[in-house]
C-alpha positions in Angstrom: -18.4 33.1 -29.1 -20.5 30.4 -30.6 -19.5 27.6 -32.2 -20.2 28.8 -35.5 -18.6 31.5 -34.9 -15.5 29.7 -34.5 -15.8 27.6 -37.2 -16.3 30.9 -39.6 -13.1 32.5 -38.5 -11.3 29.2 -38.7 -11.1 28.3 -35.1 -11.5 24.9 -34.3 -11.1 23.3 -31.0 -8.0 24.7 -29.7 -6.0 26.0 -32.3 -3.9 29.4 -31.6 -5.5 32.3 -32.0 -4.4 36.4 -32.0 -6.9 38.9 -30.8 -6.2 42.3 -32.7 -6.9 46.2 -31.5 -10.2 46.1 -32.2 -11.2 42.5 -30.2 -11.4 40.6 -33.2 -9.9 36.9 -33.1 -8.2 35.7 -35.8 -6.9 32.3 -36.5 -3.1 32.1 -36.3 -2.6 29.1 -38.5 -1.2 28.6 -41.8 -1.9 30.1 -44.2 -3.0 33.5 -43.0 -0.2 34.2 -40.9 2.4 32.5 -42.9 2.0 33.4 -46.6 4.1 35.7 -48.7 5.3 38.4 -48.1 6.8 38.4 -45.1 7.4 41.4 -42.6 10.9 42.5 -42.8 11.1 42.0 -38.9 10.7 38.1 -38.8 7.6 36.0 -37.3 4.2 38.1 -38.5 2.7 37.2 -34.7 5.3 38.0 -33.1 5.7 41.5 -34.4 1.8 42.0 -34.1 2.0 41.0 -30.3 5.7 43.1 -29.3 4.4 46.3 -32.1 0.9 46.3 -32.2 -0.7 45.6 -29.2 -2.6 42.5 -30.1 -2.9 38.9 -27.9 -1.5 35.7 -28.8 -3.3 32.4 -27.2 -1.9 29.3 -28.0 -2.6 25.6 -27.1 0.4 23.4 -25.8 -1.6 20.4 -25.1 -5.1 19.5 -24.6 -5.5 21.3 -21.3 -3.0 24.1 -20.9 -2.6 27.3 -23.0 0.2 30.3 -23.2 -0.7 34.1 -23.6 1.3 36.2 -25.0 1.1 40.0 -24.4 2.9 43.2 -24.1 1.0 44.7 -21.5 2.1 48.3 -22.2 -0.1 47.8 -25.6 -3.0 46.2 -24.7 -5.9 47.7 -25.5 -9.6 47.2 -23.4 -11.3 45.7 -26.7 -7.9 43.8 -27.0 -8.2 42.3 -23.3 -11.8 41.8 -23.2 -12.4 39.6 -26.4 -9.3 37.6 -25.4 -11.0 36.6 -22.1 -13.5 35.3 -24.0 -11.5 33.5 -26.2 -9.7 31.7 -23.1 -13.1 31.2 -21.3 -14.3 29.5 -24.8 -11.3 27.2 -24.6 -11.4 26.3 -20.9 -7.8 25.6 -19.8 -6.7 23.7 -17.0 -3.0 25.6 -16.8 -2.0 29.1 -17.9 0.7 30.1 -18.5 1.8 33.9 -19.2 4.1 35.8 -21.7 3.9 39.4 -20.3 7.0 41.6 -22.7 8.0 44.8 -22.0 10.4 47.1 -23.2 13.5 45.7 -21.3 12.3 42.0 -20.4 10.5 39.5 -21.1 8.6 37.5 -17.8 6.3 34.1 -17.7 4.1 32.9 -14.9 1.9 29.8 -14.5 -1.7 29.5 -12.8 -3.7 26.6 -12.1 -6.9 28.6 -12.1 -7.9 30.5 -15.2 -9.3 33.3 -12.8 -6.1 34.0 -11.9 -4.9 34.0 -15.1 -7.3 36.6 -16.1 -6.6 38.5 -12.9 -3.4 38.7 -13.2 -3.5 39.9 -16.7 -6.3 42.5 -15.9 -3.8 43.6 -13.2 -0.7 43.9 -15.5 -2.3 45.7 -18.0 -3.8 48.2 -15.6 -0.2 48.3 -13.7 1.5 49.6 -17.4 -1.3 52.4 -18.4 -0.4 53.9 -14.7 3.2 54.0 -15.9 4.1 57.2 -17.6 4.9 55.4 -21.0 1.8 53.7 -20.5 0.2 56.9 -20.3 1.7 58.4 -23.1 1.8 55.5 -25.3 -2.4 55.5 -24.7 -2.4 58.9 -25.4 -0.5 58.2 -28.9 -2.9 55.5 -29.6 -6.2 57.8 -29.1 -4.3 60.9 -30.7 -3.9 58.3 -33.8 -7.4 56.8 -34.2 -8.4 60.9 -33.5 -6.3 62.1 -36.4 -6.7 59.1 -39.1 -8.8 61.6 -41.3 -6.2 64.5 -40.5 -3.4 63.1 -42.3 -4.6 63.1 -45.9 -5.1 66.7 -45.3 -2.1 67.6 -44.2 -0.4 66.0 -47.2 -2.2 67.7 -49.5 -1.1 70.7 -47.8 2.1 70.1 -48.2 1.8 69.1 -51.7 0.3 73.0 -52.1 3.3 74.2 -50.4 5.6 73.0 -52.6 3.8 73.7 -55.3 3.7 76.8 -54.2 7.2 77.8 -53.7 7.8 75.8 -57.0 5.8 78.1 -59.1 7.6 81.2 -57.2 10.4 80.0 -59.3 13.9 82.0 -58.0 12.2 84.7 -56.4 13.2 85.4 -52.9 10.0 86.1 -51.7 8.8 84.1 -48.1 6.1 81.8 -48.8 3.4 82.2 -46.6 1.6 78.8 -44.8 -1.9 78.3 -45.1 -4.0 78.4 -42.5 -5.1 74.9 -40.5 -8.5 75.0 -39.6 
């Protein structure tokens, strides 16, 4: 990522950052993240990171940065920009926030090799699991289907409207045919 390209997206230096579904990086500083309204579940990042798969990177001093995933989430596009985003900011220390369902577990490296290693590992660890299968599954069913669902309401609408018009009758409605 070039400098500029920092700079557009508000990233300067080492400020924290989240990396969304689709690898882009986004600046996690007031005021995007912090302006009204609010989530009903809390801290905006936080919920993006535990519910929707994204990466948080954040600076704690000039040479040491935390990651905060949920591994079971992560998408490729996810991991892969965030890489670059930590390579960009060239840590000395990392340290990792990996979530899961049931716990939460940190781990320090002195090399950010390692660091990525061990979060390339993690991630491919949890789509082996058999949520992690089916939660990936879910995830490409949904991006598959995101045109489906305005049919299917309007479907609906026509079956109630349908039935409505039918009045009292006791007559079985019949369901359209999906195509």
């Amino acid at each position: 990522m070039s400098h500029a390209d920092r700079k557009k997206i508000g990233i300067d230096g080492m400020q924290p950052i989240l990396v969304d579904a689709e690898g882009q990086v986004w600046s996690a500083t007031p005021p995007l993240f912090w302006m009204r309204p609010r989530p009903p579940v809390g801290n905006s990042v936080d919920y993006a990171v535990s519910n929707l798969g994204f990466i948080h990177i954040w600076p704690i001093d000039g040479s040491s940065i935390v990651i905060s995933l949920r591994p079971d989430l992560v998408r490729p596009k996810t991991m892969a920009a965030a890489f670059y985003a930590m390579a960009d900011m060239r840590p000395v220390r990392v340290f990792i926030s990996a979530t899961t369902t049931t716990k939460q577990r940190w781990e320090r490296f002195n090399s950010l090799d390692r660091a990525l290693n061990r979060i390339d590992r993690l991630v491919a660890a949890a789509r082996r699991s058999s949520i992690g299968n089916q939660l990936l599954r879910l995830w490409e069913n949904l991006a598959a289907n995101d045109n489906a669902h305005p049919r299917l309401a309007s479907m609906l609408i026509h079956l109630c409207d349908v039935a409505r018009r039918r009045g009292d009758r006791d007559e079985v409605v019949a369901q359209p045919v999906c195509t």
